[in-house]
N, C-alpha and C positions, 0 to 999 in steps of 0.2 A: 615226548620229552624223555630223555636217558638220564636216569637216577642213579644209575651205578655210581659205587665206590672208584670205578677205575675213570668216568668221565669225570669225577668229581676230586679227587687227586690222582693227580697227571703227574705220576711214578714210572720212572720203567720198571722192566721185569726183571727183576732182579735171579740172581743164580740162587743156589739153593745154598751156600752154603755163605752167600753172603745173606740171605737171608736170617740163616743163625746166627751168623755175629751181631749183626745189629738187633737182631729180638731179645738175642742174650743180656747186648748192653743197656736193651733198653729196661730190660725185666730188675736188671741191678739196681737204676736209678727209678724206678717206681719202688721196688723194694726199702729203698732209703728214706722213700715220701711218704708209705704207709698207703698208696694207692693200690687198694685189694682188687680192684676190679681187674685193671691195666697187667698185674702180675700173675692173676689164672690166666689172662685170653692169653699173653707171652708163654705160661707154662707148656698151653695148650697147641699152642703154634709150633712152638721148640718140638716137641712131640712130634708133632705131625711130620717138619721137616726133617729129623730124625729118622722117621721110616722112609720119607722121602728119598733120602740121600743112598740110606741103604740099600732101598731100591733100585735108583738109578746106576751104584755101584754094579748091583747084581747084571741089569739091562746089559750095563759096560763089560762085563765077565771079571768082575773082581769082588769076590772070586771064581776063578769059570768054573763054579760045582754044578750049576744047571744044565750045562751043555753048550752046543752052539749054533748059531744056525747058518747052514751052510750055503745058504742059498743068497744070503746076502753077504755071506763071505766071499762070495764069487763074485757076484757083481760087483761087490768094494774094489775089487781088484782090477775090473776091467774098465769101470771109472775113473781108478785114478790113472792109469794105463794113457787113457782116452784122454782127460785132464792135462796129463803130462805131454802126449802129442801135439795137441793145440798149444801149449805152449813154445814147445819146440818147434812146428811147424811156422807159429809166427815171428820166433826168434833169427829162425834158417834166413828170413826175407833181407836182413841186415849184412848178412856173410857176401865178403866182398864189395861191398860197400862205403864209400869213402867217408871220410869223417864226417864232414858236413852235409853227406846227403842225407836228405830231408827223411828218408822210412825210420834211421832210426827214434826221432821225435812221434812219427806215424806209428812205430812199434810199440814204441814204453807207453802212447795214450791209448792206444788199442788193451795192452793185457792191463792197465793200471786199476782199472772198474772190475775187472775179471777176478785177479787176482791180487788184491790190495795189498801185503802183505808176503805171501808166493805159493806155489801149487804144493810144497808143501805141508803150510798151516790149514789146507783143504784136506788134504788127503789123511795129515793125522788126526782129525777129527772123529769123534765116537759116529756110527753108523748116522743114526735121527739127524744129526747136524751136519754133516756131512751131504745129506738128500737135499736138506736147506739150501745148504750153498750152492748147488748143483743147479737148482730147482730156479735160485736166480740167476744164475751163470747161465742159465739154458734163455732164460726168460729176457735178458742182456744181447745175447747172442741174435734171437729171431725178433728182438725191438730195436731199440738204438742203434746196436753195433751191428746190425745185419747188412749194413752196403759195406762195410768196412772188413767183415768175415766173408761176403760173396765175394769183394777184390783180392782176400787174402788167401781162397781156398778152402776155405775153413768147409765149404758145404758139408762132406760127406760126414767129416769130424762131429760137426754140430750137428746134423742129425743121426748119429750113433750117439752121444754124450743124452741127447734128449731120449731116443728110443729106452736106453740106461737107465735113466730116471725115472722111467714110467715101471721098470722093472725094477728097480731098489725098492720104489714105494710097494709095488706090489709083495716084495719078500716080508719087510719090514712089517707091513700093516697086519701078516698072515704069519706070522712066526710058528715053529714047530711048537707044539702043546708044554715040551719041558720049559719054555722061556719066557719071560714076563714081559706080556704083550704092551707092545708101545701107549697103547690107549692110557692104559692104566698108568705110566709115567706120566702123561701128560697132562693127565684128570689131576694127579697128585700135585706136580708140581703149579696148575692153577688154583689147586686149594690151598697154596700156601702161599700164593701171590695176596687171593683174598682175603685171607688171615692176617697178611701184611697191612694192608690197607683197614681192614677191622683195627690192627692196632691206633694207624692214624687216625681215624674215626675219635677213637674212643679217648684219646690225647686229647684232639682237636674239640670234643665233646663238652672236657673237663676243663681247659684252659683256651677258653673259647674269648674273652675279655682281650679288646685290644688295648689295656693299659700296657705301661711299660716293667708291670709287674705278669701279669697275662701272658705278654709275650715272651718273656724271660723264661718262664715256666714254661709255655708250649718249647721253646726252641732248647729248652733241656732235656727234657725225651724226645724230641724227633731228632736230634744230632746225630745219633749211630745213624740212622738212616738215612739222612740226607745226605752224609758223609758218603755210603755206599753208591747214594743215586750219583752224587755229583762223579764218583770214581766209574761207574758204568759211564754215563755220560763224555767223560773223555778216552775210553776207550772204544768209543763211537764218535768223536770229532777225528779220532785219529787215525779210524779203520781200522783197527784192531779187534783180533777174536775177543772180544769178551772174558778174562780167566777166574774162573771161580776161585773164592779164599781157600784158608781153614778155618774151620768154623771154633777154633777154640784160641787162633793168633790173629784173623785177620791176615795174613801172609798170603799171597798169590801161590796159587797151589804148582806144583809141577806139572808135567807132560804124565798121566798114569803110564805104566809100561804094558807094553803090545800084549794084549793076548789073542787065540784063537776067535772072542766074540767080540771084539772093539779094535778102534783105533788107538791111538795113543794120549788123546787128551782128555781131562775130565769134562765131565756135561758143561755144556753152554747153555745161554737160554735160546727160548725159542726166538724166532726175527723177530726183531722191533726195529723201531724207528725215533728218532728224538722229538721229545714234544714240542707240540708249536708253543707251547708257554712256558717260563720255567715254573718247576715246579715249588712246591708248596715249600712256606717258608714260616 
């Protein structure tokens, strides 16, 4: 039997910087209720995701004082390279093609799963997320869409894209000693999932009463966060990247600008999936 916090509310993963806003809001409205417990575990959370964020800035090369690492700057490159040819390549199959012949219905449903969005919001993607997308795009490629890429040509494409991805991971997992190794992002940003879910816990704890006093009260501190889930949520009905806030507007953040150790967008989370229930209410 699975006791976890995460079997137990069914949250996605939230960004990290949506996770400060809602901690934040939430830490205000205990503040106002005199709920001392609820406003250290927020204190503590806020903290955490604080170095969190800084870190993963650092990860991203902002600022690139750490250095860079080159090896997965090279493969970025020939990723997205390879990325951009299979698109091209199955774009080519429509040229010359009469209006209502049927490839191009066969084209747009072929790159739709591929490229939700376009090659792209793949390619500007910080390195870690970038492997992601890759990783299912590869995994797309040699399951579902494999009679579909062997009539299209795609062979040799998809396996160089796949070979690639066995060498991003390997750069990425192995980083030069000056860079802050992926692990340690990863470890961080699930201690502050946990931390999230501690929150609801400890809500859900205290205004545990199904009266319609009970629930007024739970549904007054979980609002910042439910707020966030339902906003992940439809940026996952709609296939879209996931955009982290600001963690002091709630604002959907920009594209960060290119440097030598990143792409151009701020962290994503890691892949999920939408729950089979909705979530906690």
């Amino acid at each position: 039997m699975d006791g976890s916090l995460e079997s137990i509310f069914n949250l996605y993963v939230f960004t990290t910087g949506r996770r400060l806003f809602a901690l934040r809001q939430v830490r205000a409205i205990a503040e106002e209720q005199r709920f001392t417990e609820l406003v250290k575990h927020c204190d503590a959370a806020v903290e955490h995701d604080l170095a969190t964020r800084a870190m993963e800035r650092r990860w991203a090369g902002e600022p690139a004082a750490t250095g860079t690492n080159p090896a997965a700057q090279r493969i970025d490159v020939l990723v997205d390279r390879t990325l951009g040819a299979i698109r091209d390549h199955v774009v080519a199959q429509t040229q010359g093609a009469a209006p209502d012949d049927p490839i191009h219905k066969e084209v747009a449903a072929f790159l739709k799963p591929i490229f939700p969005v376009s090659v792209q919001a793949i390619t500007s993607l910080p390195y870690i997320d970038e492997l992601a997308a890759v990783d299912d795009i590869v995994a797309l490629l040699k399951g579902e869409l494999a009679p579909a890429a062997k009539e299209l040509g795609l062979g040799r494409l998809v396996n160089r894209l796949a070979d690639l991805a066995v060498q991003y991971r390997e750069a990425l997992e192995a980083p030069p000693p000056s860079l802050i190794d992926w692990g340690r992002v990863r470890a961080a940003r699930a201690e502050g999932q946990g931390l999230l879910l501690e929150t609801v816990a400890i809500i859900v704890g205290k205004h545990h009463a199904r009266t319609p006093e009970g629930t007024a009260a739970r549904l007054a501190l979980l609002a910042p966060i439910l707020q966030q889930n339902a906003a992940i949520g439809q940026y996952l009905r709609s296939r879209r990247a996931i955009a982290d806030v600001n963690p002091e507007t709630g604002e959907d953040e920009p594209a960060a600008q290119t440097t030598p150790a990143a792409s151009t967008t701020p962290a994503a989370p890691q892949a999920q999936s939408e729950p089979e229930q909705p979530p906690i209410a």
